[in-house]
C-alpha positions as CSV (number, residue, x, y, z in Angstrom):
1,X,9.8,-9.6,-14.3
2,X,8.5,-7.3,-11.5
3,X,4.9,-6.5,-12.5
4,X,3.1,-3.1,-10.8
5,X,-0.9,-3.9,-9.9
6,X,-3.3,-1.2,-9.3
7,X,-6.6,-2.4,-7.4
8,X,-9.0,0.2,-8.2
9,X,-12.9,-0.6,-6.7
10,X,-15.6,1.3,-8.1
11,X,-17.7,0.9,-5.1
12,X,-15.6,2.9,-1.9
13,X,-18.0,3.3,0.9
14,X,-16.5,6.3,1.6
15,X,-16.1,8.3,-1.4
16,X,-17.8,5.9,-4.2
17,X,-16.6,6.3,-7.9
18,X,-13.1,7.7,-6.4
19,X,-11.2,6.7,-8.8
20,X,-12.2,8.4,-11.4
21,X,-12.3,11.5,-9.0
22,X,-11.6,14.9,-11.1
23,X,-7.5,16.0,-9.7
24,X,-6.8,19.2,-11.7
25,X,-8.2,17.8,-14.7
26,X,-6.9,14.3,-14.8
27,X,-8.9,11.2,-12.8
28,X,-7.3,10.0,-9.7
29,X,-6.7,6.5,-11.6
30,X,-4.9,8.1,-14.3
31,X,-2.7,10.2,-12.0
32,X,-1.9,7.1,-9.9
33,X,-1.0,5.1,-13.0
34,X,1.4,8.0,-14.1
35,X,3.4,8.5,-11.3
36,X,3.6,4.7,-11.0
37,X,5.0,4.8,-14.7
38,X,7.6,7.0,-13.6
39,X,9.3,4.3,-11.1
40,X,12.6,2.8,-13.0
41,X,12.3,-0.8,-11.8
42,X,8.8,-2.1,-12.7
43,X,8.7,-4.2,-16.0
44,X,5.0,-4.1,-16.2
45,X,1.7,-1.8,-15.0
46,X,-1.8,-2.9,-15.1
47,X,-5.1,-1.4,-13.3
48,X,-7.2,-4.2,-11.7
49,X,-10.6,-3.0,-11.3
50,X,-14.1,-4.6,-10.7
51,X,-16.2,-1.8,-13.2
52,X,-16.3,-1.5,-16.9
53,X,-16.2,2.7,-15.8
54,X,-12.6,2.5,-14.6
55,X,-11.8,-0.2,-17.8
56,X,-13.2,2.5,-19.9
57,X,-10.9,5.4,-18.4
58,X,-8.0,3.5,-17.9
59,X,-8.2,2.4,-21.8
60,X,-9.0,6.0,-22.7
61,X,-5.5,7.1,-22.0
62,X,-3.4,4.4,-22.9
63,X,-2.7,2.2,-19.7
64,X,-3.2,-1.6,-19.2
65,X,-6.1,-2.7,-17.4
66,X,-7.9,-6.4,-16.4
67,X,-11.5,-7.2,-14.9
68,X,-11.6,-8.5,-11.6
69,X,-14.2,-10.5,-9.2
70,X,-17.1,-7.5,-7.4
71,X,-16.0,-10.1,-4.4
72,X,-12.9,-10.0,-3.2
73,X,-12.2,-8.7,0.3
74,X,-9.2,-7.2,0.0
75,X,-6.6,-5.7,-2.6
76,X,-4.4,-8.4,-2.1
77,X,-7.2,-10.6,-3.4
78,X,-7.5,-8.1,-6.3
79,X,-4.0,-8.6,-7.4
80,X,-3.6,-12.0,-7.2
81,X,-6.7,-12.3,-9.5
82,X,-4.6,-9.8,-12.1
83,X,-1.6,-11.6,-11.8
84,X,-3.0,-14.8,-13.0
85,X,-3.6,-13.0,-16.4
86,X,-0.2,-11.9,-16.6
87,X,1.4,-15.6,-14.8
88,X,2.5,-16.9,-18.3
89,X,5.0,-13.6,-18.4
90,X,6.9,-15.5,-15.8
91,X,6.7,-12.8,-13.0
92,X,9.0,-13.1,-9.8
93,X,7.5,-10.3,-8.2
94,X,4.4,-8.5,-8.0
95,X,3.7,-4.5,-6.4
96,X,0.7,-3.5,-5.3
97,X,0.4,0.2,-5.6
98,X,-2.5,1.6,-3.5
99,X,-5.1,3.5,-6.1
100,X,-5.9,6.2,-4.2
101,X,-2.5,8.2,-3.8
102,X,-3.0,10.2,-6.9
103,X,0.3,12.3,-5.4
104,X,2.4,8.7,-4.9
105,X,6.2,9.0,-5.1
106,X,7.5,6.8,-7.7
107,X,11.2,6.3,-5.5
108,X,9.1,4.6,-2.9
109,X,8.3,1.8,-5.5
110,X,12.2,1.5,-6.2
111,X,12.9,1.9,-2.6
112,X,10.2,-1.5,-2.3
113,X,11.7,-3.5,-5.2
114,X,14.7,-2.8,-4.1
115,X,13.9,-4.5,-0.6
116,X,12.3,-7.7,-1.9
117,X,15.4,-8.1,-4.5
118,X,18.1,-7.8,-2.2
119,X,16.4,-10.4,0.1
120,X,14.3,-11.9,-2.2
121,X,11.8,-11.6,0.5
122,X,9.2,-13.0,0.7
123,X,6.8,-10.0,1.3
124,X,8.1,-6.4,1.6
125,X,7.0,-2.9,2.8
126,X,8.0,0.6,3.7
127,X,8.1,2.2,6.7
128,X,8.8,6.0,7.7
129,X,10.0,7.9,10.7
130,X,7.3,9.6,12.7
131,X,7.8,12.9,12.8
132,X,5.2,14.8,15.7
133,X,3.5,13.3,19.0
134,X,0.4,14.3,17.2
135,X,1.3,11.6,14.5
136,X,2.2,8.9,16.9
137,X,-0.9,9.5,18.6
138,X,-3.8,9.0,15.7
139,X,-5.0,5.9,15.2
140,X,-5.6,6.4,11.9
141,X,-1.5,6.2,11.4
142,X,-0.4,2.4,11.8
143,X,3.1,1.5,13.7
144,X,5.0,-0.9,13.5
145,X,8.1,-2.3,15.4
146,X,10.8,-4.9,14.0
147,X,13.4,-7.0,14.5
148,X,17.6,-6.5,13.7
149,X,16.8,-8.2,10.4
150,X,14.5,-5.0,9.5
151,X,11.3,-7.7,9.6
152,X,8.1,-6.8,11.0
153,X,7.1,-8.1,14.3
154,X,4.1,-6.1,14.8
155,X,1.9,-3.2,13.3
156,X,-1.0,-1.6,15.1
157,X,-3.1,1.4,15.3
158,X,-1.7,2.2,18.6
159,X,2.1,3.3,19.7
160,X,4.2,0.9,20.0
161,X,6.2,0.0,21.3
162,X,4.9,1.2,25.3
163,X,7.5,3.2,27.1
164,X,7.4,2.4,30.6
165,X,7.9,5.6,33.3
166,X,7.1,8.2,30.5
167,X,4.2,10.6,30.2
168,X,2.6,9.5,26.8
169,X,2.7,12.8,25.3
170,X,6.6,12.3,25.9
171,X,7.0,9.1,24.5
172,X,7.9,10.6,20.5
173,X,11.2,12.4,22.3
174,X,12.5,9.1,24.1
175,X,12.4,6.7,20.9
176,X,12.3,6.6,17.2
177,X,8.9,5.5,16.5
178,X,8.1,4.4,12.7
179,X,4.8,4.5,10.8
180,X,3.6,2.0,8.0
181,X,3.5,3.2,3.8
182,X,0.7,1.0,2.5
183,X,2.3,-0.1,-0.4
184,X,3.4,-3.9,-0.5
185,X,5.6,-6.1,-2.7
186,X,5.6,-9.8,-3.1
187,X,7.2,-12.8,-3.9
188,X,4.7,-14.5,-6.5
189,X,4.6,-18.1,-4.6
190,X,4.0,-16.4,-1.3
191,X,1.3,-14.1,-2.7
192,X,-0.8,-17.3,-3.8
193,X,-0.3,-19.0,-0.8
194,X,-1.1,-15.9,1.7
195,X,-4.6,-15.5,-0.5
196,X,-5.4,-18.6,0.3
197,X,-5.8,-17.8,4.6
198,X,-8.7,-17.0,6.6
199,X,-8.9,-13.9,8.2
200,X,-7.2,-13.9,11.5
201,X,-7.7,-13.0,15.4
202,X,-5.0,-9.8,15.5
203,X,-6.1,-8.7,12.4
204,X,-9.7,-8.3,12.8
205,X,-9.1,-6.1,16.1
206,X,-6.7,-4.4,14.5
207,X,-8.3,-4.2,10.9
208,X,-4.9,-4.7,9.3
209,X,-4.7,-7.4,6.7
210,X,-1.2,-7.7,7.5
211,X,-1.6,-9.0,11.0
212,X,-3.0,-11.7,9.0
213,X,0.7,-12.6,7.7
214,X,2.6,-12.3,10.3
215,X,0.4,-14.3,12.6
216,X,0.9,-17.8,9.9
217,X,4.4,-17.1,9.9
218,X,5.6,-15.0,6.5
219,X,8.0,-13.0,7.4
220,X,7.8,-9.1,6.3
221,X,10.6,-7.4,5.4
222,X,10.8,-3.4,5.7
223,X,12.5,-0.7,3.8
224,X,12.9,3.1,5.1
225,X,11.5,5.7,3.3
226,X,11.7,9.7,3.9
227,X,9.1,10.1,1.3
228,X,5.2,10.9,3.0
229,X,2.2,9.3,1.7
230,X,-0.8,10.8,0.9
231,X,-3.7,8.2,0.5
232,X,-7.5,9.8,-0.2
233,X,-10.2,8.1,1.5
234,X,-12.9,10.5,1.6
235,X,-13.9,13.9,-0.2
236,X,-12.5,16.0,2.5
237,X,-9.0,13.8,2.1
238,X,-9.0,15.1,-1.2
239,X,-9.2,18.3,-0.3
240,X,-6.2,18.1,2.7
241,X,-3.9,16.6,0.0
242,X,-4.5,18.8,-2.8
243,X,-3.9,22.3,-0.2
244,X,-1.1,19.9,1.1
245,X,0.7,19.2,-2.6
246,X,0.2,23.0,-3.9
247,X,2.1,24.2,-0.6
248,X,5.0,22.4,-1.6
């Protein structure tokens, strides 16, 4: 069984209540959950929220949905905590699809499961080609670099890898560089053990939970994808992705 976990928080510092966000007439939980619904190899979907709001939305049209801990740190936390409720099931594999990418492509979820069956890894990702300097260059755009076994050996807010002798605006024209999708698959053992680790050196500098993996040894393995991502973190992301999807 390959379950599909939404972690939706009520409280976002940056755009609180997002989730239940108005997108041309539908909530942004509600749009995630859909398009999630639309990917061919998940058995399962539940929300896994920490406010009776998003319970009461996610319930109004249809969708599963669990109560979680106000407490946990991360989304990773979130759906280990929803996966307990569902352990009897006898899932192998658990997705955790970001809940603010109201525009997610449901192929990238295939593309995932699709990684961590063929390995059976233990924790799988997806990575895409960057495509402008300007895009290598913003921080707010994580890298990543791997090995010949497509397995992460680094991610990080800057470009890697360095390239020695060339301008930095000319770096994006001597290499392919590759950006991170946040959304993660996971072997069920591995996901209760890596809940269980402190929070690391490399991934408080960075701020990138998954620094926290690599750094205790759990190997990350990477799909490509040519599909974007459009994750909404503030109003004004809203707004950007919105102009961006009715352009296409």
């Amino acid at each position: 069984m390959i379950l599909g976990i939404i972690p939706s928080r009520y409280a976002s510092s940056r755009f609180p209540a997002k989730a239940l966000a108005d997108i041309d007439g539908k909530t942004m939980i509600r749009r995630v959950y859909e398009q999630a619904s639309k990917a061919k190899k998940l058995d399962e979907i539940v929300v896994a929220t920490d406010h009776e709001a998003i319970v009461e939305e996610v319930k109004s049209f249809g969708g599963n949905v669990v109560m979680t801990s106000e407490n946990h740190q991360s989304g990773t936390d979130r759906c280990y905590e929803a996966y307990q409720n569902f352990e009897q099931k006898g899932a192998e594999y658990v997705v955790n699809i970001q809940g603010d990418e109201p525009y997610l492509y449901p192929e990238q979820i295939d593309e995932l499961v699709d990684v961590l069956q063929a390995k059976n890894a233990e924790i799988a990702t997806l990575i895409k080609k960057i495509e402008s300097n300007q895009e290598l260059l913003n921080f707010s755009e994580v890298k990543v670099i791997y090995n010949n076994q497509n397995e992460a050996i680094y991610f990080s807010r800057w470009p890697i890898p360095f390239y020695r002798g060339v301008e930095e605006s000319q770096w994006y024209h001597h290499l392919d560089y590759y950006k991170h999708i946040g959304i993660y698959g996971f072997r069920t053992d591995i996901l209760a053990k890596i809940c269980e680790l402190q929070p690391s050196k490399l991934e408080k500098a960075e701020s990138l939970e998954q620094l926290r993996w690599i750094e205790n040894g759990f190997k990350v393995s990477l799909g490509f994808t040519e599909y974007e991502s459009y994750c909404v973190d503030t109003p004004e992301d809203l707004k950007i992705t919105l102009a961006k999807m009715k352009g296409k």
